[in-house]
N, CA, C and O atoms as a Tinker XYZ file with bonds, in Angstrom:
   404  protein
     1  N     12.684000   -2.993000  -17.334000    73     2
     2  CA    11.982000   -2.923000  -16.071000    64     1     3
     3  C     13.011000   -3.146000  -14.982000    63     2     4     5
     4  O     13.414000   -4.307000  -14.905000    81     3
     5  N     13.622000   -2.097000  -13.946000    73     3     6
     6  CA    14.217000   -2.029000  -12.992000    64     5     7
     7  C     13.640000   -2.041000  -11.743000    63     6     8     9
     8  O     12.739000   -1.224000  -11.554000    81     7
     9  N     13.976000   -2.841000  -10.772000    73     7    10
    10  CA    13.636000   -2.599000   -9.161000    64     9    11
    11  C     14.444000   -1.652000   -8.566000    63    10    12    13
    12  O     15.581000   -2.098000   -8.723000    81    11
    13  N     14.547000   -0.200000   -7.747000    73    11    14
    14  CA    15.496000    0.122000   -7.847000    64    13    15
    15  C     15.903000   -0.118000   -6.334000    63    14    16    17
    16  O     17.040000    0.026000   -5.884000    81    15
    17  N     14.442000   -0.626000   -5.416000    73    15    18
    18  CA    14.612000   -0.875000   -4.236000    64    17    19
    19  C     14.814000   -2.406000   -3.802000    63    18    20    21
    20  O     14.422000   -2.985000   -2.790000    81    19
    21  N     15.499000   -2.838000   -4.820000    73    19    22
    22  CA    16.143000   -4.288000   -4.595000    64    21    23
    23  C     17.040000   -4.169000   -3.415000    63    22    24    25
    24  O     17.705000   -3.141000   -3.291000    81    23
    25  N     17.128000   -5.205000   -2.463000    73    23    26
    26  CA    18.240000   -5.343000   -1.517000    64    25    27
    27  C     19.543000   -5.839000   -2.385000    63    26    28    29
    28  O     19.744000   -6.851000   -3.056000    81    27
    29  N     20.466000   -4.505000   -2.029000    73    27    30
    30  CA    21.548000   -4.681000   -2.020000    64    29    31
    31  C     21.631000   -3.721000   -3.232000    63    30    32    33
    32  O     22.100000   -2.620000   -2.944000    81    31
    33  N     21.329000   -3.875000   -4.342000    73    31    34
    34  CA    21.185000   -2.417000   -5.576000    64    33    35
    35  C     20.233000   -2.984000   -6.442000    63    34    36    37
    36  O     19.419000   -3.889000   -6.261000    81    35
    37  N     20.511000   -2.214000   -7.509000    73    35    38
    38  CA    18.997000   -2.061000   -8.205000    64    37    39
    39  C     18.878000   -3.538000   -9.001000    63    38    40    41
    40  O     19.901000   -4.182000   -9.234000    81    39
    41  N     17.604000   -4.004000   -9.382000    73    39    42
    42  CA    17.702000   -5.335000  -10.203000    64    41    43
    43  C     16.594000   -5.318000  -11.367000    63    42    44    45
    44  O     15.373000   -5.185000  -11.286000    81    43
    45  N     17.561000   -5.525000  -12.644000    73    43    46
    46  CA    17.269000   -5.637000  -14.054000    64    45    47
    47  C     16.032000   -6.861000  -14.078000    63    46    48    49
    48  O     16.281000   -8.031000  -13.787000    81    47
    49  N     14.719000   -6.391000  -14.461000    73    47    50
    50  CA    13.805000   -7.304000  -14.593000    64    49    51
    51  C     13.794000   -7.975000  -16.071000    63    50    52    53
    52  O     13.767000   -9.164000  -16.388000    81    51
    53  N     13.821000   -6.952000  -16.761000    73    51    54
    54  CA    13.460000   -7.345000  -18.268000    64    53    55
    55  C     14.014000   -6.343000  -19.378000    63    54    56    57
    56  O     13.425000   -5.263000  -19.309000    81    55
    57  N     14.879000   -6.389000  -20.277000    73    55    58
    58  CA    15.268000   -5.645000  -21.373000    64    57    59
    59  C     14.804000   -6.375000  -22.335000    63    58    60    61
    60  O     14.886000   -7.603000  -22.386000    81    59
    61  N     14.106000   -5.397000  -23.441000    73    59    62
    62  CA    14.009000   -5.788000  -24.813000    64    61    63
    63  C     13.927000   -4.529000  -25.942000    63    62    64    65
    64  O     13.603000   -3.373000  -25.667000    81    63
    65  N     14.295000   -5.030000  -27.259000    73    63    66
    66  CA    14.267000   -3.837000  -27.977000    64    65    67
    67  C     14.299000   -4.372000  -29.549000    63    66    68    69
    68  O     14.504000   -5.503000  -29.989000    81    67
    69  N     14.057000   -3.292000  -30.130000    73    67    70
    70  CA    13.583000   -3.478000  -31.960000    64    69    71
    71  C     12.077000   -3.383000  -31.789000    63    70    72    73
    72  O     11.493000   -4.034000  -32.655000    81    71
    73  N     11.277000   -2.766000  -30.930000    73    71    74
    74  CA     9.540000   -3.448000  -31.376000    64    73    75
    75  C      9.034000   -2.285000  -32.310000    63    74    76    77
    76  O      9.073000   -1.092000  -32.010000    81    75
    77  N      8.631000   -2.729000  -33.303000    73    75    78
    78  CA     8.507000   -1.511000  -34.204000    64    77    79
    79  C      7.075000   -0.843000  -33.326000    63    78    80    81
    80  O      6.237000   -1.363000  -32.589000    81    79
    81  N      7.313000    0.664000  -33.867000    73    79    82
    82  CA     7.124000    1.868000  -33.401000    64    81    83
    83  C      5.040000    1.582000  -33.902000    63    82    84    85
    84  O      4.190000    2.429000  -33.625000    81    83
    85  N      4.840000    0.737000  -34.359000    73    83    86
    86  CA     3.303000    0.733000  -35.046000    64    85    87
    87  C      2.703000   -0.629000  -33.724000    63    86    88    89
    88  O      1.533000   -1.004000  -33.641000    81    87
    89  N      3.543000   -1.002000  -33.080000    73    87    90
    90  CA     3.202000   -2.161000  -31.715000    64    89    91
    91  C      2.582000   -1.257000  -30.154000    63    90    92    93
    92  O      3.323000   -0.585000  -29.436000    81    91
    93  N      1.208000   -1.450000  -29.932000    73    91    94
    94  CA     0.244000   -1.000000  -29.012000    64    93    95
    95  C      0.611000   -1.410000  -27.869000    63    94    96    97
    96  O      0.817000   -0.750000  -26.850000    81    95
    97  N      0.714000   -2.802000  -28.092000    73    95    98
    98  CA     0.141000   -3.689000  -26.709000    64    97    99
    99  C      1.453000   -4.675000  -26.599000    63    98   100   101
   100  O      2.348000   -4.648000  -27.444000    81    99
   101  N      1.461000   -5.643000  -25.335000    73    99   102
   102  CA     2.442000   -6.654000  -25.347000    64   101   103
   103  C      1.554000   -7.426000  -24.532000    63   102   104   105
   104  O      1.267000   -7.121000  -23.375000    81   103
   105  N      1.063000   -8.564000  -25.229000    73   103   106
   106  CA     0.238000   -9.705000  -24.614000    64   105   107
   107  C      1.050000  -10.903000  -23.800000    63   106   108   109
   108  O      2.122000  -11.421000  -24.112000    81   107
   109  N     -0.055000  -11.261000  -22.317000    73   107   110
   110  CA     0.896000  -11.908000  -21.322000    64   109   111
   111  C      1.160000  -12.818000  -22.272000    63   110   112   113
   112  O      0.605000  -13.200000  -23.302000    81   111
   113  N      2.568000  -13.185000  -21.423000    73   111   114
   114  CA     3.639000  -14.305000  -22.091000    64   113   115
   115  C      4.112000  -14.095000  -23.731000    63   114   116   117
   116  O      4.375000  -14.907000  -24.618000    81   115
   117  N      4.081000  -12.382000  -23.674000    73   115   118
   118  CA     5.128000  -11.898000  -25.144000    64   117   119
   119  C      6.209000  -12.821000  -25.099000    63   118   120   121
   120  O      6.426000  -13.450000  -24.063000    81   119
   121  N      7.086000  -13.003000  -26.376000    73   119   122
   122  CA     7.866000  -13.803000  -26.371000    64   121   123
   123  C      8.642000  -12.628000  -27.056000    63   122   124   125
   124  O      8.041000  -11.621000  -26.679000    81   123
   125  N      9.515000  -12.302000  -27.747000    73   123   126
   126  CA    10.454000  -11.434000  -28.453000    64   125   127
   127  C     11.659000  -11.981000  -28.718000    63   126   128   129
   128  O     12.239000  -12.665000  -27.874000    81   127
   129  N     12.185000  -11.725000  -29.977000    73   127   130
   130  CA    13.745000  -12.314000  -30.134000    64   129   131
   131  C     14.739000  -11.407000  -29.934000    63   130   132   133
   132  O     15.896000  -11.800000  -30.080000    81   131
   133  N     14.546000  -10.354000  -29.651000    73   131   134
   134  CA    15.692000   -9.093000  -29.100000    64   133   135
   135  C     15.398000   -8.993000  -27.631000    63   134   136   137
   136  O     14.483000   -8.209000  -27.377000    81   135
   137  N     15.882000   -9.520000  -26.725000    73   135   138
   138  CA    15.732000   -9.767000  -25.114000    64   137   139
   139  C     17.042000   -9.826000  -24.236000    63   138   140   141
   140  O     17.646000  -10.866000  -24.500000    81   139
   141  N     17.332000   -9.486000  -23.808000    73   139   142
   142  CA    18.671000   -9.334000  -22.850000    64   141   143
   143  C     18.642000  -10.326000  -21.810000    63   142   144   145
   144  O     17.835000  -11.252000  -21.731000    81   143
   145  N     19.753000  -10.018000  -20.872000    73   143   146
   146  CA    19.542000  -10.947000  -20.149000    64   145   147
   147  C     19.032000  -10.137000  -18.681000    63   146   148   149
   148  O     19.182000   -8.929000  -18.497000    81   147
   149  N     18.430000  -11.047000  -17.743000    73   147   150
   150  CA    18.262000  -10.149000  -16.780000    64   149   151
   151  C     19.071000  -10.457000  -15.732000    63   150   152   153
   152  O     19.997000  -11.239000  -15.946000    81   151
   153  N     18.902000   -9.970000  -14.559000    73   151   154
   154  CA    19.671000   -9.866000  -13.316000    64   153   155
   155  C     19.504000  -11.017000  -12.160000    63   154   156   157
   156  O     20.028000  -11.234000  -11.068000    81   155
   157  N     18.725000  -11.501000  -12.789000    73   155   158
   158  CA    18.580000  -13.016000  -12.095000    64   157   159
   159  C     19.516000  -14.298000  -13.474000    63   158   160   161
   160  O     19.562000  -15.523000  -13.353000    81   159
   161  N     19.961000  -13.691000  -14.329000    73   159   162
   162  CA    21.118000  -14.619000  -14.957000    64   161   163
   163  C     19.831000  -15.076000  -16.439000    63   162   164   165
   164  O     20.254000  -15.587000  -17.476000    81   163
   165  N     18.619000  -14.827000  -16.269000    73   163   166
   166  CA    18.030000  -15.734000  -17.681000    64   165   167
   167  C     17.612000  -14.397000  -18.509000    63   166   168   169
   168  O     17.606000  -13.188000  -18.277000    81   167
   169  N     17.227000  -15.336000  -19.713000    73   167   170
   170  CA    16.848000  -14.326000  -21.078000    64   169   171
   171  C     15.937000  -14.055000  -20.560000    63   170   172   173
   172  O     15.523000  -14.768000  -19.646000    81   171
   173  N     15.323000  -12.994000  -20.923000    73   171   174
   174  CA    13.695000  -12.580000  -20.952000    64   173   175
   175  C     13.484000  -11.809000  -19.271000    63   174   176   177
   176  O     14.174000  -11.430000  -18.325000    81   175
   177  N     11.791000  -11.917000  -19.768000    73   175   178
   178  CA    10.832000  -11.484000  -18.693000    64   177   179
   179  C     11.225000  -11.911000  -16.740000    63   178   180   181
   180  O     11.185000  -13.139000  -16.820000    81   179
   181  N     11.475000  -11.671000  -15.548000    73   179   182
   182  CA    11.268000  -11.902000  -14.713000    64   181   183
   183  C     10.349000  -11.668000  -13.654000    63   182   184   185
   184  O     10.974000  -10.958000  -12.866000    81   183
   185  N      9.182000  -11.875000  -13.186000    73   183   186
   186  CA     8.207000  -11.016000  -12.469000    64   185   187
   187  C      8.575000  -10.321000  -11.252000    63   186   188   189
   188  O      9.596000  -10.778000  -10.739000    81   187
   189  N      7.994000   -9.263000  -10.589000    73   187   190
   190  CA     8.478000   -8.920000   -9.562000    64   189   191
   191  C      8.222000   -9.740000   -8.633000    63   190   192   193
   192  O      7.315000  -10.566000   -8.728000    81   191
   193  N      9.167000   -9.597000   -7.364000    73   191   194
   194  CA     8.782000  -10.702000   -6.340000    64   193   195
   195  C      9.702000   -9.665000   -5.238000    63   194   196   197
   196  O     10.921000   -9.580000   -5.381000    81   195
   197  N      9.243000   -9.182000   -4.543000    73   195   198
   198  CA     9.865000   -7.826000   -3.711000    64   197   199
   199  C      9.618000   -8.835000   -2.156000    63   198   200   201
   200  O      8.602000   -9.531000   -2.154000    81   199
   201  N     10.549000   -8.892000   -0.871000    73   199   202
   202  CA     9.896000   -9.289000    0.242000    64   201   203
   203  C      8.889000   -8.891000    0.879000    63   202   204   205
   204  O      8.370000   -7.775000    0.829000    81   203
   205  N      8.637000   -9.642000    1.394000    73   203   206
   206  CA     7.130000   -9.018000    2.512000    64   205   207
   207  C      7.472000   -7.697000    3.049000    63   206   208   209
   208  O      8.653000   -7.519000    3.346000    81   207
   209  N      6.641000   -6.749000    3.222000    73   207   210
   210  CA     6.877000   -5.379000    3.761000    64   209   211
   211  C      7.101000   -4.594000    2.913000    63   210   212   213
   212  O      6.525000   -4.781000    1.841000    81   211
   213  N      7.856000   -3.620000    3.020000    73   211   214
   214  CA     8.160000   -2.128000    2.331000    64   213   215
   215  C      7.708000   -2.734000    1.049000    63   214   216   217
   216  O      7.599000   -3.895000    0.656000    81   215
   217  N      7.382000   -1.057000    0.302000    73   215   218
   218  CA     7.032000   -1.509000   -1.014000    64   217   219
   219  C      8.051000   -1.080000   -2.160000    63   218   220   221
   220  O      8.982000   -0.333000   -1.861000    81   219
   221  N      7.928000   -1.442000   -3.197000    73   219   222
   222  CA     8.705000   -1.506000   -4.511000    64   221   223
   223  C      8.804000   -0.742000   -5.240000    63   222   224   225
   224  O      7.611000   -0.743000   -5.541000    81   223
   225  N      9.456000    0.432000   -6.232000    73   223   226
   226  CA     8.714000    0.249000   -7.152000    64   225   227
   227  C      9.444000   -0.135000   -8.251000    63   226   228   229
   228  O     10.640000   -0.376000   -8.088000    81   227
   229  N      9.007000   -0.225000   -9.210000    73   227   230
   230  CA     8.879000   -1.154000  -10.751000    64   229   231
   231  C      9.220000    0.120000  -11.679000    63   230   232   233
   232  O      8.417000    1.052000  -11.741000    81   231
   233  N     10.320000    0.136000  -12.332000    73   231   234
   234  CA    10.485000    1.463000  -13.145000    64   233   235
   235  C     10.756000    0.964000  -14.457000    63   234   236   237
   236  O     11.795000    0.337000  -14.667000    81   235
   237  N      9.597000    1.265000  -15.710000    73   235   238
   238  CA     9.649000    1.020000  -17.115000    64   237   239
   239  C     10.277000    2.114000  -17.382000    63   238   240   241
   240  O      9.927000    3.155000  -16.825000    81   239
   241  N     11.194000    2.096000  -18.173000    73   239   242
   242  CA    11.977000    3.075000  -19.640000    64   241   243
   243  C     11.711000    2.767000  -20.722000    63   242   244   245
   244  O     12.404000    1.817000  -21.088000    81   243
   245  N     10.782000    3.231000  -21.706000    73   243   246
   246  CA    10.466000    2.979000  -22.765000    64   245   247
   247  C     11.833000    4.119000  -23.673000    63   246   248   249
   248  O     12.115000    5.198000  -23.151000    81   247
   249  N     12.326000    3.810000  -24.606000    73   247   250
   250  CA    13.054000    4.437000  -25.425000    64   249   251
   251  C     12.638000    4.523000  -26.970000    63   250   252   253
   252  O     12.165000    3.558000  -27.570000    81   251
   253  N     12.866000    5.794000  -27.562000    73   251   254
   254  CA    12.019000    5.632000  -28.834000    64   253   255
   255  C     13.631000    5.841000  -29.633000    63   254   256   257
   256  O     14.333000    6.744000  -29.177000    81   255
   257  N     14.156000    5.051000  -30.742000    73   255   258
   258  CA    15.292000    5.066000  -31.025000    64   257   259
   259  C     14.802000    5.704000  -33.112000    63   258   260   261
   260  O     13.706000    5.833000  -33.656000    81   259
   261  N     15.924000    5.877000  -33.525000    73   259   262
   262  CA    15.795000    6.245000  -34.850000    64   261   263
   263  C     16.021000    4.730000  -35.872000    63   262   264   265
   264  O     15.984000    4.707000  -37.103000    81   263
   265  N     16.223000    3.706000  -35.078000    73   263   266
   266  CA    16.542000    2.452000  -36.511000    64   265   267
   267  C     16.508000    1.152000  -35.538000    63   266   268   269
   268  O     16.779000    1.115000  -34.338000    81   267
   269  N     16.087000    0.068000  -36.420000    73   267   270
   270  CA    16.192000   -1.400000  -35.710000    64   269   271
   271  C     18.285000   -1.422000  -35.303000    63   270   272   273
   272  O     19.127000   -1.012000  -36.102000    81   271
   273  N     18.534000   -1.892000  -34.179000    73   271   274
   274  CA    19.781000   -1.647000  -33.783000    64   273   275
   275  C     20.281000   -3.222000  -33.441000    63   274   276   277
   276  O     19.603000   -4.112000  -32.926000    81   275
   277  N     21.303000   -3.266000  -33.770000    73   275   278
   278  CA    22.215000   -4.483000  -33.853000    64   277   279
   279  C     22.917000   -5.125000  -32.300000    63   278   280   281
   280  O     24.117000   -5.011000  -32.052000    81   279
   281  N     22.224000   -5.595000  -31.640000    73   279   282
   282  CA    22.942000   -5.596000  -30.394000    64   281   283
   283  C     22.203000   -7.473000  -30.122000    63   282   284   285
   284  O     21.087000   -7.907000  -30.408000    81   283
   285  N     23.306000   -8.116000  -29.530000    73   283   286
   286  CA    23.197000   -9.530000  -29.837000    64   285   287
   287  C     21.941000   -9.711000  -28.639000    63   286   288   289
   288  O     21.833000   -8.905000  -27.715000    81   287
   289  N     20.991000  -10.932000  -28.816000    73   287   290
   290  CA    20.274000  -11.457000  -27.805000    64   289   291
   291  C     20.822000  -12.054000  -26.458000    63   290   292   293
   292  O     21.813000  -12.784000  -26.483000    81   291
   293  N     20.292000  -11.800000  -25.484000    73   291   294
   294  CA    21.215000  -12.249000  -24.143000    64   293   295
   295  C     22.190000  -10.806000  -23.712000    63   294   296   297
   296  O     22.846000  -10.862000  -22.673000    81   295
   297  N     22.214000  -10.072000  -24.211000    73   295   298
   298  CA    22.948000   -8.815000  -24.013000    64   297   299
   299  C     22.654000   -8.217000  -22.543000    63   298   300   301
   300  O     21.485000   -8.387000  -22.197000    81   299
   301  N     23.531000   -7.505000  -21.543000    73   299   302
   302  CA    22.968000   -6.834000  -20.717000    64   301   303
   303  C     22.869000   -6.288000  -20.667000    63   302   304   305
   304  O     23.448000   -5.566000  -21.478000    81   303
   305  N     21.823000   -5.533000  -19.473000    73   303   306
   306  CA    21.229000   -4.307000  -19.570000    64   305   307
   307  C     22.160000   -2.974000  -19.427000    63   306   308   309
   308  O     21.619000   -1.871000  -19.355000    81   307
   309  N     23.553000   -3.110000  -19.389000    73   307   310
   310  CA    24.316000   -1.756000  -19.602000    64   309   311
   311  C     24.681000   -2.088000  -20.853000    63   310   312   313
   312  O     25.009000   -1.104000  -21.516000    81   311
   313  N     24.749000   -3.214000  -21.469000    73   311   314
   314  CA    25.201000   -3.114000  -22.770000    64   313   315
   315  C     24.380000   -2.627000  -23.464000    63   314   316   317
   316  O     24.667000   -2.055000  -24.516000    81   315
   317  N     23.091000   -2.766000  -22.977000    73   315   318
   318  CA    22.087000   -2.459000  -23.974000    64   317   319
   319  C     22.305000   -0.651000  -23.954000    63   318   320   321
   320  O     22.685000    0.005000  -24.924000    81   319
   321  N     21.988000   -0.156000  -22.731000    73   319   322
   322  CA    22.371000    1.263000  -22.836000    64   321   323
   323  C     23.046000    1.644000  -23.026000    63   322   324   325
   324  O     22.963000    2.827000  -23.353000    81   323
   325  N     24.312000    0.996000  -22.993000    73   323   326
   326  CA    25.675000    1.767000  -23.788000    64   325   327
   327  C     25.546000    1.798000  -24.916000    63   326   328   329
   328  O     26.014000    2.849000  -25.357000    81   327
   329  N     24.939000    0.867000  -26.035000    73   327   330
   330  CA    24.901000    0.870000  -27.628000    64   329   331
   331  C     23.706000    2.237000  -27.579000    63   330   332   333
   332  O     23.817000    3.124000  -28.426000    81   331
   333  N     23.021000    2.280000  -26.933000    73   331   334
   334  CA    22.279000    3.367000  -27.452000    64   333   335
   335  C     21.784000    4.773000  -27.048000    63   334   336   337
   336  O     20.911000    5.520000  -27.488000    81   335
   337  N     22.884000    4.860000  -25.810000    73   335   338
   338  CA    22.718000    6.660000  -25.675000    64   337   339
   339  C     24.070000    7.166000  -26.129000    63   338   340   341
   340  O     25.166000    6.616000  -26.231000    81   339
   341  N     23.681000    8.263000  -26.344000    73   339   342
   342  CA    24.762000    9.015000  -27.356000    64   341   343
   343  C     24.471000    8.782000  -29.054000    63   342   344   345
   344  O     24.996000    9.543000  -29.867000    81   343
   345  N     23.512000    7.562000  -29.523000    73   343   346
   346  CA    23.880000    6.715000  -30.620000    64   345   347
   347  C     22.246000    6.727000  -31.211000    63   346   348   349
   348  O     22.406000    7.067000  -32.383000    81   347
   349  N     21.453000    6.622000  -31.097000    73   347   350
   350  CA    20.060000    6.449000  -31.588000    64   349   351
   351  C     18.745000    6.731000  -30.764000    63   350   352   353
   352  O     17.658000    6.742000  -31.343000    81   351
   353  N     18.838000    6.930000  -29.580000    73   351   354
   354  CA    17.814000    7.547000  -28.490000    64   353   355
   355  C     17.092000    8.972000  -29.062000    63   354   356   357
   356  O     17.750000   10.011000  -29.097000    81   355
   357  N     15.781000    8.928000  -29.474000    73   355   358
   358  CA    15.578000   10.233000  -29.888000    64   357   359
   359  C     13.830000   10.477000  -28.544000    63   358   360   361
   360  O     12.920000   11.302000  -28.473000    81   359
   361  N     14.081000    9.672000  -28.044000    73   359   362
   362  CA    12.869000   10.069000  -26.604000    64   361   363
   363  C     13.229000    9.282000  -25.757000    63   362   364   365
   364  O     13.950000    8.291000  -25.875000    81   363
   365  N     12.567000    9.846000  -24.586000    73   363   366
   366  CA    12.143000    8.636000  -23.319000    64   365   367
   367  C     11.118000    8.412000  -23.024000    63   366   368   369
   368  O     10.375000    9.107000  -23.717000    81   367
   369  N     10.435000    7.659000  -22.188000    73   367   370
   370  CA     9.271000    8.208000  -20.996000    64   369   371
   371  C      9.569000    6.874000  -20.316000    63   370   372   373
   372  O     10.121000    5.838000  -20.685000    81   371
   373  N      8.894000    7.362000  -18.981000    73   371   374
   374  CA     9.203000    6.487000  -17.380000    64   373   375
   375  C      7.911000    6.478000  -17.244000    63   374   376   377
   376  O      6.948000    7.165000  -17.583000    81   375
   377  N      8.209000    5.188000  -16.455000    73   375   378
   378  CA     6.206000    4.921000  -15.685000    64   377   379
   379  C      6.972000    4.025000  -14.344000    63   378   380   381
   380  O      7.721000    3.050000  -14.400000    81   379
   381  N      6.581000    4.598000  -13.453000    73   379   382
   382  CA     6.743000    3.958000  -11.977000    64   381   383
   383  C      5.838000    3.566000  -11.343000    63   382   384   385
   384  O      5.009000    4.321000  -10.835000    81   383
   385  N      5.804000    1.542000  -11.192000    73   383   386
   386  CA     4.752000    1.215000  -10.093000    64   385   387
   387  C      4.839000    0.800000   -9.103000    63   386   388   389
   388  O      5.824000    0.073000   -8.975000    81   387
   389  N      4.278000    0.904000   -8.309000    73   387   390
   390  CA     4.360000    0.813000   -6.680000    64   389   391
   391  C      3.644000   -0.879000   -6.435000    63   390   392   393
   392  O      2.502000   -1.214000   -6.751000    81   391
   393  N      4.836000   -1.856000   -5.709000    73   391   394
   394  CA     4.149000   -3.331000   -5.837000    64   393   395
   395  C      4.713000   -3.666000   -4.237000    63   394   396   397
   396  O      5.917000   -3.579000   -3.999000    81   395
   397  N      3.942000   -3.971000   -3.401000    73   395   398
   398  CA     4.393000   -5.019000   -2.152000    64   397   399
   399  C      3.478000   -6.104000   -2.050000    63   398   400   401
   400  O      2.334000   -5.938000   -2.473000    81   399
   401  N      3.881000   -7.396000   -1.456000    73   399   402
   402  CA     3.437000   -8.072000   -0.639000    64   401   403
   403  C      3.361000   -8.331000    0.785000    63   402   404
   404  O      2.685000   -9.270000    1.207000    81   403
């Protein structure tokens, strides 16, 4: 989950990966042990929090890969994409949401 209208450049909300391909849903306060780090410096989830005014949006990349992939926890989010384009990416899809306060 990327902000891409973060002040100053874009900001890494949340990376995670391995969820097997038979997983629907992600219930609040998922926990996961394959989680990166985000752009505010911690593991896991960060919520959006955009300033007052203009609005946001929120860009998910879901990636559908060919195998559970070896990439350490706390990893960042270019590391994470560097291990896996060119290397196991066999889809995408994007969902963009629009968030202000």
């Amino acid at each position: 989950m990327e902000d891409p209208d973060a002040p100053g450049r874009a900001f890494t909300h949340w990376t995670f990966w391995n969820v097997p391909a038979t997983r629907r849903s992600l219930s609040a306060g998922f926990k996961w042990k394959w989680q990166g780090r985000n752009d505010g410096g911690s593991i896991g989830y960060t919520g959006p929090c955009p300033p007052p005014g203009a609005k946001h949006r929120y860009v998910f990349t879901l990636y559908g890969i060919d195998r559970m992939v070896a990439i350490p926890r706390g990893a960042s989010p270019s590391q994470v994409i560097r291990l896996l384009i060119g290397n196991h990416i066999l889809w995408s899809a994007t969902l963009v949401g629009v968030y202000s306060r």
